[in-house]
PDB file of N, CA, C, O and CB in Angstrom:
ATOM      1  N   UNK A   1     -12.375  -7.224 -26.124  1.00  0.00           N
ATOM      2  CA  UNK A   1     -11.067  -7.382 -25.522  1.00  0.00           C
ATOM      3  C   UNK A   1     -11.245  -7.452 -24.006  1.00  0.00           C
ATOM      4  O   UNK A   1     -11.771  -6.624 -23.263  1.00  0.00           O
ATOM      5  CB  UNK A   1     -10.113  -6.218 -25.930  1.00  0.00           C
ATOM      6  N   UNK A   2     -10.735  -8.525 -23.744  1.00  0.00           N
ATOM      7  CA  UNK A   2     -10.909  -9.029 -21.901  1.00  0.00           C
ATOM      8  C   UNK A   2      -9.764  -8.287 -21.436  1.00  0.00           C
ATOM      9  O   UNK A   2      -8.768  -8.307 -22.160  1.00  0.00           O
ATOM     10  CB  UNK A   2     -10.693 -10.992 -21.367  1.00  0.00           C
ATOM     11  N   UNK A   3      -9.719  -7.513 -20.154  1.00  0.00           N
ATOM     12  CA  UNK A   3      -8.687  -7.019 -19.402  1.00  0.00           C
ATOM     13  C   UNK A   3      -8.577  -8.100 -18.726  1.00  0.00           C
ATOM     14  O   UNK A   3      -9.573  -8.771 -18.456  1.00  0.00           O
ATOM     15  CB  UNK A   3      -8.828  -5.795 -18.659  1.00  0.00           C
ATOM     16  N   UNK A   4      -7.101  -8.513 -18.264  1.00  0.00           N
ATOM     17  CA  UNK A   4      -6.408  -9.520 -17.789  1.00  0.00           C
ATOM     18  C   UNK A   4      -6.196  -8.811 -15.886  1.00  0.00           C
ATOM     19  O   UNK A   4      -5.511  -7.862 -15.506  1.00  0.00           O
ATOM     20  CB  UNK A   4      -4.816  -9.765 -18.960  1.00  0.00           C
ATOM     21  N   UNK A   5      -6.988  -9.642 -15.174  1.00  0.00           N
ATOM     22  CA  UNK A   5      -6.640  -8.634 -13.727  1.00  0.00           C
ATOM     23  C   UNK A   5      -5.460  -9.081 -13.007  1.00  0.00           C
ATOM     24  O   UNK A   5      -4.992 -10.183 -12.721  1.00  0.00           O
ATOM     25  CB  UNK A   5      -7.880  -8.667 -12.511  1.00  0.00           C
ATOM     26  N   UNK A   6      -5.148  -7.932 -12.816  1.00  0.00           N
ATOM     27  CA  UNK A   6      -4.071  -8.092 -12.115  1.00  0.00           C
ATOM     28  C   UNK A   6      -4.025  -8.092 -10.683  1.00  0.00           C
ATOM     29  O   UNK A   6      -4.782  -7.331 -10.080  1.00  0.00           O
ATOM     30  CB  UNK A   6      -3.350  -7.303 -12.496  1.00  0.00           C
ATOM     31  N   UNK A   7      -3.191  -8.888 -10.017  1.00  0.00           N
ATOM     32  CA  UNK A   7      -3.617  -9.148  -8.621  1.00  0.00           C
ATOM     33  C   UNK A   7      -3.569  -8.040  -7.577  1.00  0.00           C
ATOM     34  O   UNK A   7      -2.520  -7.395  -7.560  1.00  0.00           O
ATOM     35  CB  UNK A   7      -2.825 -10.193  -8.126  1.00  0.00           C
ATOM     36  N   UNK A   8      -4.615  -7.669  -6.612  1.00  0.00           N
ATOM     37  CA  UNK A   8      -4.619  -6.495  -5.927  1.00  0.00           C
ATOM     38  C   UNK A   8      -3.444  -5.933  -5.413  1.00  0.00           C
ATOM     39  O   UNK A   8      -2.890  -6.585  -4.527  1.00  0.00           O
ATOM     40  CB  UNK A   8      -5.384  -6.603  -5.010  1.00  0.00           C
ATOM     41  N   UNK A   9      -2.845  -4.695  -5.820  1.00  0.00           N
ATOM     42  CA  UNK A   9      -1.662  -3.709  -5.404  1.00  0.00           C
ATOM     43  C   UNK A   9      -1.798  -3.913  -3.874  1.00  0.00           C
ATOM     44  O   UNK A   9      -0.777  -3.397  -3.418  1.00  0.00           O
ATOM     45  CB  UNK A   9      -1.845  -1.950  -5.932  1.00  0.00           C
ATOM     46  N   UNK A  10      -2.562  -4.419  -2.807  1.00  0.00           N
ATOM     47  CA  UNK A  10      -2.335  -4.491  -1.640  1.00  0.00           C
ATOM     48  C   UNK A  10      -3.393  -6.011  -0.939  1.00  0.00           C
ATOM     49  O   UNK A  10      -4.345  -6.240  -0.193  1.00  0.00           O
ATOM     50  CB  UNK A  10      -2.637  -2.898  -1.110  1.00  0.00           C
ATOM     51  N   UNK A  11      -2.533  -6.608  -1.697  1.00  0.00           N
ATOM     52  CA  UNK A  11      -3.657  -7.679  -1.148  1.00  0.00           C
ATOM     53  C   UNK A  11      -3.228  -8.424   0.395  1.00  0.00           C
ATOM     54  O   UNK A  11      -3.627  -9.390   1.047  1.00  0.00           O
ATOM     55  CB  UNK A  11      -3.802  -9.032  -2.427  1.00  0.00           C
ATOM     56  N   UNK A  12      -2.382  -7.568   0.511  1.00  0.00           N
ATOM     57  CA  UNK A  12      -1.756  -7.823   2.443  1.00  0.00           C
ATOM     58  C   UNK A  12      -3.376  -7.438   3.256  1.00  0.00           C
ATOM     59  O   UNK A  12      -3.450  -7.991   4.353  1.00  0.00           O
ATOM     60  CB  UNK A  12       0.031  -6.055   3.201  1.00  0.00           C
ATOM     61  N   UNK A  13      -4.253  -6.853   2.996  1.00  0.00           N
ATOM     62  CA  UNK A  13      -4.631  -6.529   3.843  1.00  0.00           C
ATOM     63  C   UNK A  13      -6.259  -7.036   4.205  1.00  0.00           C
ATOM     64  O   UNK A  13      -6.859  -7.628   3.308  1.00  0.00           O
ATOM     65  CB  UNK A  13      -4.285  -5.346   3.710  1.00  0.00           C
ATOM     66  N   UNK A  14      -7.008  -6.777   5.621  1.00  0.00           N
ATOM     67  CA  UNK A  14      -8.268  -7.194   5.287  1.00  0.00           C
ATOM     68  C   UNK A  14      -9.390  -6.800   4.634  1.00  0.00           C
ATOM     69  O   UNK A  14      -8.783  -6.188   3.755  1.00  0.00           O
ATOM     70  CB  UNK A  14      -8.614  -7.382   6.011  1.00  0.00           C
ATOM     71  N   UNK A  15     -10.143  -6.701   4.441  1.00  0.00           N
ATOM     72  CA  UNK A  15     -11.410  -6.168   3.613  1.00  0.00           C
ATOM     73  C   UNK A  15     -11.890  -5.677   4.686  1.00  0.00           C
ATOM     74  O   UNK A  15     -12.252  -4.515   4.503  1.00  0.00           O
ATOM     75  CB  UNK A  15     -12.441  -7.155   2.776  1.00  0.00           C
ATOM     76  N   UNK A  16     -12.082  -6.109   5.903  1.00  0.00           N
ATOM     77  CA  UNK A  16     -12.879  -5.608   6.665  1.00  0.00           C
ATOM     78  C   UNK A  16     -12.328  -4.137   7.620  1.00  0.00           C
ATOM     79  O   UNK A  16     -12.927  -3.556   8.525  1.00  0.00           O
ATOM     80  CB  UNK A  16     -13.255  -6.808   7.426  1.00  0.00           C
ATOM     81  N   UNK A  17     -10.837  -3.809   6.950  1.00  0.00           N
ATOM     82  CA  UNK A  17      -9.726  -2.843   7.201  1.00  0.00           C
ATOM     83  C   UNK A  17     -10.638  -1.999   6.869  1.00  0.00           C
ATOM     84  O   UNK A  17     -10.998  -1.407   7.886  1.00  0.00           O
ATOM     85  CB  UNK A  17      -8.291  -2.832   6.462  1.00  0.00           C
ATOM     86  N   UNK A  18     -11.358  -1.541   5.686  1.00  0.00           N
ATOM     87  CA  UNK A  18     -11.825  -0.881   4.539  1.00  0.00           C
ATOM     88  C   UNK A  18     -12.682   0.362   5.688  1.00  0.00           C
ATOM     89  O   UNK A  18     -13.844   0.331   6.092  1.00  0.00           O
ATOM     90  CB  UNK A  18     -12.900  -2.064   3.276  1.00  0.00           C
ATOM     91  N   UNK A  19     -11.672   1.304   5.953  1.00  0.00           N
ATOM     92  CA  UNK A  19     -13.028   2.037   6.815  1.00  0.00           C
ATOM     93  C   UNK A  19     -12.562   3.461   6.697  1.00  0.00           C
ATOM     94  O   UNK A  19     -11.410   3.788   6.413  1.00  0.00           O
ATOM     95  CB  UNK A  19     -13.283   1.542   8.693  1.00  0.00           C
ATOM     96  N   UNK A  20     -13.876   4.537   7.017  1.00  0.00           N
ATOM     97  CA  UNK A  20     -13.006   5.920   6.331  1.00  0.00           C
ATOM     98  C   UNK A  20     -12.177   6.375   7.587  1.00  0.00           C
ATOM     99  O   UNK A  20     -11.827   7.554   7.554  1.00  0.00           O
ATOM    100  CB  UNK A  20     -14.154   7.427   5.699  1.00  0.00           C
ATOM    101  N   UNK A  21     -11.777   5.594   8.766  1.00  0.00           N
ATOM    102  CA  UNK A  21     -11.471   5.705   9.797  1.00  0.00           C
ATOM    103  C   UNK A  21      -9.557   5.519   9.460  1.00  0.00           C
ATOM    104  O   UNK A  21      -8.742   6.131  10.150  1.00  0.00           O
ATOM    105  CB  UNK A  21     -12.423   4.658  10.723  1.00  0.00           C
ATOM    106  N   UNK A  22      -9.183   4.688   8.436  1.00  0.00           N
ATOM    107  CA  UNK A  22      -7.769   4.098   8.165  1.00  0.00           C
ATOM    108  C   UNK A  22      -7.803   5.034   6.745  1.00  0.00           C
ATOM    109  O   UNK A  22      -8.419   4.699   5.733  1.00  0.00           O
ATOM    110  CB  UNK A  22      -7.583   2.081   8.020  1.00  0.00           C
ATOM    111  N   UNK A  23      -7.077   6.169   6.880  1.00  0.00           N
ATOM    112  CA  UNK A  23      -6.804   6.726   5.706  1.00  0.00           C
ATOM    113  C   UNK A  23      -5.810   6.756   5.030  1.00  0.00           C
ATOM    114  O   UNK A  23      -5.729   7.177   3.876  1.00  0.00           O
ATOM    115  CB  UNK A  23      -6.987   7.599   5.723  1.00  0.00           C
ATOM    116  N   UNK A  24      -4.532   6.083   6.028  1.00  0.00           N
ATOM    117  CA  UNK A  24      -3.239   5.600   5.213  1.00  0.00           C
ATOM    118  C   UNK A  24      -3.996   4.117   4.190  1.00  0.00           C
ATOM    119  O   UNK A  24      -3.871   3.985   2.972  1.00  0.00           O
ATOM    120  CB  UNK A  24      -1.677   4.997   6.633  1.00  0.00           C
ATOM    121  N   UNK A  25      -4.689   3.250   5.047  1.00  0.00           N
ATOM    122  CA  UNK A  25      -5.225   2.369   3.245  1.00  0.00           C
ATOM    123  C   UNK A  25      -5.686   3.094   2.302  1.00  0.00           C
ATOM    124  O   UNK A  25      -5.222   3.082   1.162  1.00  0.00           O
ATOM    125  CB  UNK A  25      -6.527   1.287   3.195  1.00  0.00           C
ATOM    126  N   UNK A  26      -6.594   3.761   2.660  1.00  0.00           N
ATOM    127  CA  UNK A  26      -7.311   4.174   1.551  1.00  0.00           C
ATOM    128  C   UNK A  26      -6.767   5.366   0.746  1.00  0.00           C
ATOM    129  O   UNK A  26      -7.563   6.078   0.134  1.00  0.00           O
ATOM    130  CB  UNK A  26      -8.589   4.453   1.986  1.00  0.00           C
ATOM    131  N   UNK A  27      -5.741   5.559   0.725  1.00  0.00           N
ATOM    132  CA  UNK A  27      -4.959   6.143   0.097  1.00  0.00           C
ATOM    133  C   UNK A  27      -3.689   5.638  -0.529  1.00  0.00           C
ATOM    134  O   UNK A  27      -2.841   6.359  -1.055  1.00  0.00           O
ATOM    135  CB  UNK A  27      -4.803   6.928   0.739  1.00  0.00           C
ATOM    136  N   UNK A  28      -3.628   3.980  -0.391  1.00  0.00           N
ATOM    137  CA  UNK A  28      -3.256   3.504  -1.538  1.00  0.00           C
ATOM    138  C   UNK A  28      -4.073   3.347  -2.383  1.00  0.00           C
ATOM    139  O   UNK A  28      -3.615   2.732  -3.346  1.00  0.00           O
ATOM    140  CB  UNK A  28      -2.732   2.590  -1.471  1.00  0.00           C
ATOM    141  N   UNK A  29      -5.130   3.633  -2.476  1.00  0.00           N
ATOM    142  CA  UNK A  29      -6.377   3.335  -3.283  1.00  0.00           C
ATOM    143  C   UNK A  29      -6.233   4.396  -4.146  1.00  0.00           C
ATOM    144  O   UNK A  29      -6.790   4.175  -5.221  1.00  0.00           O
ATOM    145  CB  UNK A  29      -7.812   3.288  -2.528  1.00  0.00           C
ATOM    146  N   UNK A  30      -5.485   5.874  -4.045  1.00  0.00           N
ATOM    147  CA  UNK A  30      -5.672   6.898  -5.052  1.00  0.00           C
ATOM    148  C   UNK A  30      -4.300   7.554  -5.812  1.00  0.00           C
ATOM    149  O   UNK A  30      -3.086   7.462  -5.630  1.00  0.00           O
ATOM    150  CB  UNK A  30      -6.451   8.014  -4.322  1.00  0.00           C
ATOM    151  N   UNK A  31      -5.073   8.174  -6.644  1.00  0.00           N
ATOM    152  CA  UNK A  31      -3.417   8.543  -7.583  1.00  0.00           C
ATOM    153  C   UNK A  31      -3.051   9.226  -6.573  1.00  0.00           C
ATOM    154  O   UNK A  31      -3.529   9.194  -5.439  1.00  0.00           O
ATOM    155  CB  UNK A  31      -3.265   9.558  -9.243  1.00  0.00           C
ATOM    156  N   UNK A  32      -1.659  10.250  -7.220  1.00  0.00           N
ATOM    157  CA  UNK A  32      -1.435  11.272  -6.945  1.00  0.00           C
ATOM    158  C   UNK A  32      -2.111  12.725  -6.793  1.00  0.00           C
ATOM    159  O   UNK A  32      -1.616  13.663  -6.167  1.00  0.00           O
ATOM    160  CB  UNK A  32      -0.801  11.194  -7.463  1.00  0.00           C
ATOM    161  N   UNK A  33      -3.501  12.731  -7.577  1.00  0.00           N
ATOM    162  CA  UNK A  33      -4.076  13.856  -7.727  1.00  0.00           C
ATOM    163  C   UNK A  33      -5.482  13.609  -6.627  1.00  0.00           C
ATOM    164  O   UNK A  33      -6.198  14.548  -6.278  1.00  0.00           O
ATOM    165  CB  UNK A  33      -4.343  14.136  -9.412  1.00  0.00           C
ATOM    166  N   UNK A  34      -5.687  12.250  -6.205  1.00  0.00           N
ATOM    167  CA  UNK A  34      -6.485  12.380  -5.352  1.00  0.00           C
ATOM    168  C   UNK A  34      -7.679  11.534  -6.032  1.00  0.00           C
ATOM    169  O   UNK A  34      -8.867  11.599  -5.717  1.00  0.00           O
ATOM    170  CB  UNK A  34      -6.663  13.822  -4.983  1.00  0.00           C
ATOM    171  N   UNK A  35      -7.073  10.685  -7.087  1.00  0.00           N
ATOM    172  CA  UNK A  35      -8.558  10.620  -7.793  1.00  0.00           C
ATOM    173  C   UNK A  35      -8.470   9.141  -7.288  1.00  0.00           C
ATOM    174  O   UNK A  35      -7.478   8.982  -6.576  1.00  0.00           O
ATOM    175  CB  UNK A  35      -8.823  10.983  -9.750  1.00  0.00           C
ATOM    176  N   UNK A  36      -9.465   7.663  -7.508  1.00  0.00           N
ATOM    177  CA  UNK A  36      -9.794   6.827  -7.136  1.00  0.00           C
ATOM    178  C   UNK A  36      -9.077   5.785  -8.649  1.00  0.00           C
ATOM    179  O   UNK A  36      -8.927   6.151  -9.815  1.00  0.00           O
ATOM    180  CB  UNK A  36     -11.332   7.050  -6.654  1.00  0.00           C
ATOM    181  N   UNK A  37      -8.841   4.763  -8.159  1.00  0.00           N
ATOM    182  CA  UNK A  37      -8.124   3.886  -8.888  1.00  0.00           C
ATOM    183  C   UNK A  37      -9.191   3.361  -9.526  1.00  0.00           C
ATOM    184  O   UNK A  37     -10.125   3.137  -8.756  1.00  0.00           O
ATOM    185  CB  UNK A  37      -7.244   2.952  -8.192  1.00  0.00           C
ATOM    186  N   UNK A  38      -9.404   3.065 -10.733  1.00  0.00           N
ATOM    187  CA  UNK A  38     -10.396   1.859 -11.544  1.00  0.00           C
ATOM    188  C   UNK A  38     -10.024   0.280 -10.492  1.00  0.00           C
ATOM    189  O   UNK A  38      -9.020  -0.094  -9.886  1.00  0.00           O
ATOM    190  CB  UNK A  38      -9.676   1.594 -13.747  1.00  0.00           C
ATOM    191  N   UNK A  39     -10.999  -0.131 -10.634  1.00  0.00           N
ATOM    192  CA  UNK A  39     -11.404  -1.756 -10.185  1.00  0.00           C
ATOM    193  C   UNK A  39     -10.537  -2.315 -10.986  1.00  0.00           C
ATOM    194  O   UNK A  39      -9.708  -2.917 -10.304  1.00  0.00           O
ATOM    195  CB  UNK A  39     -13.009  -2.414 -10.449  1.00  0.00           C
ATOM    196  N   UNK A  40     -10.335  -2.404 -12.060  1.00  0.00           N
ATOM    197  CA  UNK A  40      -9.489  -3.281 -13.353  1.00  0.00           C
ATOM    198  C   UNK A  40      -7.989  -3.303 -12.298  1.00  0.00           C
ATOM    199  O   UNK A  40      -7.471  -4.380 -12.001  1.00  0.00           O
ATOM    200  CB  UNK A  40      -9.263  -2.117 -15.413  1.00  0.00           C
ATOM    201  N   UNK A  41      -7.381  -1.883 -11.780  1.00  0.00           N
ATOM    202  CA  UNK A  41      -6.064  -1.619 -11.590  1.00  0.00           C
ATOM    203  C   UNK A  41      -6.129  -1.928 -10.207  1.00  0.00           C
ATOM    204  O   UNK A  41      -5.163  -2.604  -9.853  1.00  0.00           O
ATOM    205  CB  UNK A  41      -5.528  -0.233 -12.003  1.00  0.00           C
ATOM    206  N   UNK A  42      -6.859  -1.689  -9.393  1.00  0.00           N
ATOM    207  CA  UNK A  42      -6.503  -2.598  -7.991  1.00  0.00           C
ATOM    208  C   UNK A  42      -6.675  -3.828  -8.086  1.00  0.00           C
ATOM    209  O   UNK A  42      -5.722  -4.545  -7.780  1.00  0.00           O
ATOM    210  CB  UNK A  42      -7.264  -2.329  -6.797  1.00  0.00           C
ATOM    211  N   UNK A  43      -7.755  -4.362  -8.474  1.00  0.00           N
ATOM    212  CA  UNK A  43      -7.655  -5.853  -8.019  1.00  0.00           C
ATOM    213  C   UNK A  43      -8.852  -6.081  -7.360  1.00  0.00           C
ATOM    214  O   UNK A  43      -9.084  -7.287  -7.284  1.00  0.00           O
ATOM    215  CB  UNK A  43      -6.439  -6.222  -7.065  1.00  0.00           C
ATOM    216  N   UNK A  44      -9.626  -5.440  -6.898  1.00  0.00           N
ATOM    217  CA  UNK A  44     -10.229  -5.563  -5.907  1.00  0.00           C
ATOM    218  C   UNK A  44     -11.939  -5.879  -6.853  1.00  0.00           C
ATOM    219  O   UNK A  44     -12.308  -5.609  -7.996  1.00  0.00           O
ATOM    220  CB  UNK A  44      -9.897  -4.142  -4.823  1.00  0.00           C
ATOM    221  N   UNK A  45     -12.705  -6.659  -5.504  1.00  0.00           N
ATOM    222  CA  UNK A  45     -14.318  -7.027  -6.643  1.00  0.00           C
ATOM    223  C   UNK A  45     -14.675  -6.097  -6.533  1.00  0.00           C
ATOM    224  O   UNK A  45     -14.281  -5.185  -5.805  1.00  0.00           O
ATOM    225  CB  UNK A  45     -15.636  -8.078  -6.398  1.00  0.00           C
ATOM    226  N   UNK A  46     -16.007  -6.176  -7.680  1.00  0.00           N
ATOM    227  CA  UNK A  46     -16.950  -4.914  -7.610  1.00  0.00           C
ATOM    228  C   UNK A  46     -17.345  -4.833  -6.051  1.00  0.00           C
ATOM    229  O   UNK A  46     -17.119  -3.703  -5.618  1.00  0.00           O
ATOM    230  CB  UNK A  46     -18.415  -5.081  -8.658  1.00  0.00           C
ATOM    231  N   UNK A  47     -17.756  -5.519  -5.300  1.00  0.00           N
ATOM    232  CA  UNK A  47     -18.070  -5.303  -4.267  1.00  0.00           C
ATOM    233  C   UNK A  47     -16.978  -4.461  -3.238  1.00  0.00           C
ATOM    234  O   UNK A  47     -17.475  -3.840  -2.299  1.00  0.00           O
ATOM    235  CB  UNK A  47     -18.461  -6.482  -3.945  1.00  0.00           C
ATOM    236  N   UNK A  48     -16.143  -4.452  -3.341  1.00  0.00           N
ATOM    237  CA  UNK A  48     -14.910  -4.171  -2.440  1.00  0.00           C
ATOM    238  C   UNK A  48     -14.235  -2.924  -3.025  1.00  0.00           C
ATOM    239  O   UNK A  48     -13.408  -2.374  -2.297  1.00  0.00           O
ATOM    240  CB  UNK A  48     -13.823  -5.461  -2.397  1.00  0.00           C
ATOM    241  N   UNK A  49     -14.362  -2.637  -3.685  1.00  0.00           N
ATOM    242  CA  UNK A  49     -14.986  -1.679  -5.076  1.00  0.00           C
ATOM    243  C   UNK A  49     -15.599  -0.425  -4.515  1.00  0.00           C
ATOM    244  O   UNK A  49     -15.194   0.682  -4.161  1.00  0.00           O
ATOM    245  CB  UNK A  49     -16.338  -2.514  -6.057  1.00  0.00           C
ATOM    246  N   UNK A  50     -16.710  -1.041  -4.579  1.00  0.00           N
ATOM    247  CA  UNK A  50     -17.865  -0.404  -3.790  1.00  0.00           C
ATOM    248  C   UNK A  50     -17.690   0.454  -2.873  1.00  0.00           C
ATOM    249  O   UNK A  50     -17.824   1.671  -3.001  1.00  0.00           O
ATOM    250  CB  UNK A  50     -18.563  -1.204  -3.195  1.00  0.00           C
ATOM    251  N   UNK A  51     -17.421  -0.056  -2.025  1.00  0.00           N
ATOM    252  CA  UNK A  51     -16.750  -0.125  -0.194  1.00  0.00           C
ATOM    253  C   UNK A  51     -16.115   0.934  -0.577  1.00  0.00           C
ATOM    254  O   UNK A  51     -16.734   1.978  -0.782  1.00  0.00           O
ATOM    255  CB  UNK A  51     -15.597  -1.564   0.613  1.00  0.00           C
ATOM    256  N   UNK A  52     -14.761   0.844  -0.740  1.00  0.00           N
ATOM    257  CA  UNK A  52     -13.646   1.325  -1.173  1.00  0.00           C
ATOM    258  C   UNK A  52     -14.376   2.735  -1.308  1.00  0.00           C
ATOM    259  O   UNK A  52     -14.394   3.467  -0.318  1.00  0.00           O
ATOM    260  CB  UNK A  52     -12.936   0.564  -2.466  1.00  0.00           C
ATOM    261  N   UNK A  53     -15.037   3.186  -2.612  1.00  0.00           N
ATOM    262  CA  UNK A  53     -15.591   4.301  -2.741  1.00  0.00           C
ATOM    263  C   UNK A  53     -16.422   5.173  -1.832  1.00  0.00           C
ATOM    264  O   UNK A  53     -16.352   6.369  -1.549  1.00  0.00           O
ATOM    265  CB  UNK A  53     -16.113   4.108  -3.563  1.00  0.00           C
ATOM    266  N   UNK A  54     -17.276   4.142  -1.443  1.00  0.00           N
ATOM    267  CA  UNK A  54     -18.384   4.533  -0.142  1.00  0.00           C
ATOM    268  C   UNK A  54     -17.381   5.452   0.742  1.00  0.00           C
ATOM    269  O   UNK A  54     -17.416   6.682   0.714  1.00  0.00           O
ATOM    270  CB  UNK A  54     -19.061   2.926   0.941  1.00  0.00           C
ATOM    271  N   UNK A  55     -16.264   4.506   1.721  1.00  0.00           N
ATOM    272  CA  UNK A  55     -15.598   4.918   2.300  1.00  0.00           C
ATOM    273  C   UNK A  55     -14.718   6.177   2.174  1.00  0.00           C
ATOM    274  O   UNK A  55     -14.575   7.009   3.070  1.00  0.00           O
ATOM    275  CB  UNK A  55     -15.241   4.127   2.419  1.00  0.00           C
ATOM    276  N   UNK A  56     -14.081   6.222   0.818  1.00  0.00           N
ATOM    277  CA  UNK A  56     -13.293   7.304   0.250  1.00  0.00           C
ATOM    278  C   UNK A  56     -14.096   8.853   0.724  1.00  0.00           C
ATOM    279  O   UNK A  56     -13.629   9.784   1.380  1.00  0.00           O
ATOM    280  CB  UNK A  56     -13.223   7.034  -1.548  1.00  0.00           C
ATOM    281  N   UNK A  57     -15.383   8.700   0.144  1.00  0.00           N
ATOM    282  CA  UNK A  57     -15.909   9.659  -0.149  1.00  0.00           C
ATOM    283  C   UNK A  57     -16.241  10.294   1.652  1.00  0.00           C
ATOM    284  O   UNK A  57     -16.234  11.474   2.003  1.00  0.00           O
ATOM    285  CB  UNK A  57     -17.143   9.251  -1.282  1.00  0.00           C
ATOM    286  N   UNK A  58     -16.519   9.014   2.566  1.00  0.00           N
ATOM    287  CA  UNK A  58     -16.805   9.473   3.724  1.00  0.00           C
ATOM    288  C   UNK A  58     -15.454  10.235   4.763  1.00  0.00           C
ATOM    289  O   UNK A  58     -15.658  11.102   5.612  1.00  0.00           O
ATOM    290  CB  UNK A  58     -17.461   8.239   4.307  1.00  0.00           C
ATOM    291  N   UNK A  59     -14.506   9.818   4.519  1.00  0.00           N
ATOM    292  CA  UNK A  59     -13.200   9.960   4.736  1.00  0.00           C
ATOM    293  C   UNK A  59     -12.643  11.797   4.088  1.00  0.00           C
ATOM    294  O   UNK A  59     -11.798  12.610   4.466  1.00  0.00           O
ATOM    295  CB  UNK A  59     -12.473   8.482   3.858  1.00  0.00           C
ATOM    296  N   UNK A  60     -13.547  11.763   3.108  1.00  0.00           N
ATOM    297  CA  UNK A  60     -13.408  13.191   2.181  1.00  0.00           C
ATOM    298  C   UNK A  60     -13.944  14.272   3.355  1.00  0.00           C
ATOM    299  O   UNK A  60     -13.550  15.313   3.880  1.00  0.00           O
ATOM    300  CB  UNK A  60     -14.600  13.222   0.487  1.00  0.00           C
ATOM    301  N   UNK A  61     -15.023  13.417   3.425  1.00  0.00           N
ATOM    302  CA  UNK A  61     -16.464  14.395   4.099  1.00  0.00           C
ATOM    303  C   UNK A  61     -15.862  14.768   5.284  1.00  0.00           C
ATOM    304  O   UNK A  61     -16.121  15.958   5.468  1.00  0.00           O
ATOM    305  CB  UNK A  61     -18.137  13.516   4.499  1.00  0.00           C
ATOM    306  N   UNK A  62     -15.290  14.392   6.033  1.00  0.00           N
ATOM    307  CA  UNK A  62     -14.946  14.163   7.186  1.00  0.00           C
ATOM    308  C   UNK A  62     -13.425  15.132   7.580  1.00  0.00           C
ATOM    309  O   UNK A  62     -13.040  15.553   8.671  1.00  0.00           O
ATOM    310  CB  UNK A  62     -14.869  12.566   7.232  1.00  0.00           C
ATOM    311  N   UNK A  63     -13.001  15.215   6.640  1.00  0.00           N
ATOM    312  CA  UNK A  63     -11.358  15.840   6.853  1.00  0.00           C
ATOM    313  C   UNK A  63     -10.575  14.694   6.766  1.00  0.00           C
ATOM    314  O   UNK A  63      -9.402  15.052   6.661  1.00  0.00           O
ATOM    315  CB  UNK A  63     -10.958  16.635   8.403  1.00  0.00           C
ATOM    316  N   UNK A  64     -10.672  13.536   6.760  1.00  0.00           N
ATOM    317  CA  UNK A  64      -9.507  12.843   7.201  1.00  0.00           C
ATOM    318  C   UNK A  64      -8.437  12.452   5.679  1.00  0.00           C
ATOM    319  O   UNK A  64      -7.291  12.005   5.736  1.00  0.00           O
ATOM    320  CB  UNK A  64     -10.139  11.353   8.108  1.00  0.00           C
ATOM    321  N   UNK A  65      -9.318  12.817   4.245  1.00  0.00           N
ATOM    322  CA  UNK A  65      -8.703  12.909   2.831  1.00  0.00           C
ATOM    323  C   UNK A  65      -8.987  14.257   2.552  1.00  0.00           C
ATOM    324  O   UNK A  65      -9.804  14.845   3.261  1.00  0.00           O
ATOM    325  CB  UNK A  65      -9.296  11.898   1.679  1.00  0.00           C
ATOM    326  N   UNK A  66      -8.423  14.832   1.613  1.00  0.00           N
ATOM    327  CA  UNK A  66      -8.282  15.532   0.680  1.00  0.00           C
ATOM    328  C   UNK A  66      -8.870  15.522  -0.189  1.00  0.00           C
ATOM    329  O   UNK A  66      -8.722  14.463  -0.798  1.00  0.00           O
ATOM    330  CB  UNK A  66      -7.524  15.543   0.380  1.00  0.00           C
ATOM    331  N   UNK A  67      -9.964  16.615  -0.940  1.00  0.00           N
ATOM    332  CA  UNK A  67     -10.427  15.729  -2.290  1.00  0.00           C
ATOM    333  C   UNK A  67      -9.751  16.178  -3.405  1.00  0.00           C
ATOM    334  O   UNK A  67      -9.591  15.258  -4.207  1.00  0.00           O
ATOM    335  CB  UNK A  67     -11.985  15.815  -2.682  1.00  0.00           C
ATOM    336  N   UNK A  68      -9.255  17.316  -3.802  1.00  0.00           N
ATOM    337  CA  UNK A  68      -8.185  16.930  -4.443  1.00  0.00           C
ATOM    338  C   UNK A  68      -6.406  17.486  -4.141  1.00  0.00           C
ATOM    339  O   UNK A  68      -6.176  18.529  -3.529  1.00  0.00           O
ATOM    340  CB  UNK A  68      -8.679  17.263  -5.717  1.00  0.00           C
ATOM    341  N   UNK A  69      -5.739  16.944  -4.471  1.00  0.00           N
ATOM    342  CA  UNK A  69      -4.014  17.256  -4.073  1.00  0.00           C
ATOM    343  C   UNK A  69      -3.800  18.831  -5.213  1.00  0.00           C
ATOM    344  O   UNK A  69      -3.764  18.740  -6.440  1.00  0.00           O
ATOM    345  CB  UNK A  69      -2.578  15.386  -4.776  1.00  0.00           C
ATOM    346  N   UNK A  70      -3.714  19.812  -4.649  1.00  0.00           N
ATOM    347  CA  UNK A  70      -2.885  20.777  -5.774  1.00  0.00           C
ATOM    348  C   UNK A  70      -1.460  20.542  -5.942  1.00  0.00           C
ATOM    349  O   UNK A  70      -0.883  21.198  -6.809  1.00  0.00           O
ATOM    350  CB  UNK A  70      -2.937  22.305  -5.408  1.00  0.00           C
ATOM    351  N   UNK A  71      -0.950  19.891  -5.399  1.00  0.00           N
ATOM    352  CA  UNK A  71       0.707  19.499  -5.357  1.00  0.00           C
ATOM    353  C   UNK A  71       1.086  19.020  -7.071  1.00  0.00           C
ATOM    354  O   UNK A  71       1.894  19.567  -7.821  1.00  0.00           O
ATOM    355  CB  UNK A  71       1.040  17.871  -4.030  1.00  0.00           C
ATOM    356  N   UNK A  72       0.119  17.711  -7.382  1.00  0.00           N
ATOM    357  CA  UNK A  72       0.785  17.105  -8.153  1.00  0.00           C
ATOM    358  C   UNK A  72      -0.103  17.380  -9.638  1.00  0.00           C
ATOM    359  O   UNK A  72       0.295  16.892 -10.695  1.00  0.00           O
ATOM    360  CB  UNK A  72       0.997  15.638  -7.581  1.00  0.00           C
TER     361      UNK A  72
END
């Protein structure tokens, strides 16, 4: 069974945006609990993908995310 992709939830923006420096993007990138979206549900390539994660995680490291939300 082929997943049908659906076009990226933010495809306004650049790829080269992708930095753990912009944490309002990269936090459309995550649920509510803080966790990371599957590739299938953004839109985005494996490569950008990638990024995406790389970045997340550096953004974690850093203070500028949360790693996880107790709120929700």
């Amino acid at each position: 069974m082929a997943f049908s992709r659906k076009p990226a939830k933010s495809a306004k923006f650049n790829p080269d945006d992708i930095s753990f420096k912009n944490p309002e993007l990269l936090k459309r990138f995550l649920t509510p609990e803080g966790k990371l979206l599957p590739g299938r549900r953004t839109g985005l390539t494996a490569k950008l993908q990638r990024k995406l994660t790389r970045e997340v995680k550096r953004a974690r490291a850093v203070g500028y995310l949360y790693f996880r939300n107790q709120d929700a």
